[in-house]
N, C-alpha and C positions, 0 to 999 in steps of 0.2 A: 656655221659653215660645215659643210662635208666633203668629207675626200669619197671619188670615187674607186673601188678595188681596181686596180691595171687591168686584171684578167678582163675583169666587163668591157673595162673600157677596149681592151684588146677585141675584144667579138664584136662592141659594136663601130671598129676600126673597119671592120672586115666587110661590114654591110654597106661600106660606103662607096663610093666609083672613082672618087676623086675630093679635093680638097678645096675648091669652089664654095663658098660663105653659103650662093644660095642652095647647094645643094645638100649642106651639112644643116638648113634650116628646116628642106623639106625631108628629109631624112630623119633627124635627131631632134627638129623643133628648138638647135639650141643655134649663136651665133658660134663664126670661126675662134674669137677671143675666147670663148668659154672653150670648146674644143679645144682649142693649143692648152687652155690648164688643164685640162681633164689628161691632154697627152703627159703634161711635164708634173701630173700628180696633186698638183694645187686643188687643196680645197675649192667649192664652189659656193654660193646661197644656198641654203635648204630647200628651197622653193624651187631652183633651178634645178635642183636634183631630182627633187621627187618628181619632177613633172617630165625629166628626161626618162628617168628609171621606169615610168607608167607609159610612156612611150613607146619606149623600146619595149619595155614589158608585150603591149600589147601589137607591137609590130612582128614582132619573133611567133608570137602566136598565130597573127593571120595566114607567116611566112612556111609553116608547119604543113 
């Protein structure tokens, strides 16, 4: 399990438009449940992490 740092998770708060399941899917590639723990600091799967964090990673990039 991994926590994610608030700060991250705070920026990629920021990238989002609203709080709608499918659009935190096509945004973050993650479900709303996973989001509310990423909000309230709860650990996640390793898998779910890293696949979000490669995400975002390369979302922030194209957004540059």
């Amino acid at each position: 399990m991994r926590r994610i740092d608030p700060a991250l998770v705070a920026r990629m708060e920021q990238c989002l438009h609203g709080r709608k399941p499918d659009h935190i899917m096509e945004v973050l590639g993650i479900s709303l449940n996973t989001w509310n723990k990423l909000l309230l600091g709860v650990p996640v799967r390793e898998s779910v992490a890293s696949r979000l964090l490669v995400r975002f990673d390369t979302q922030t990039r194209q957004s540059s």
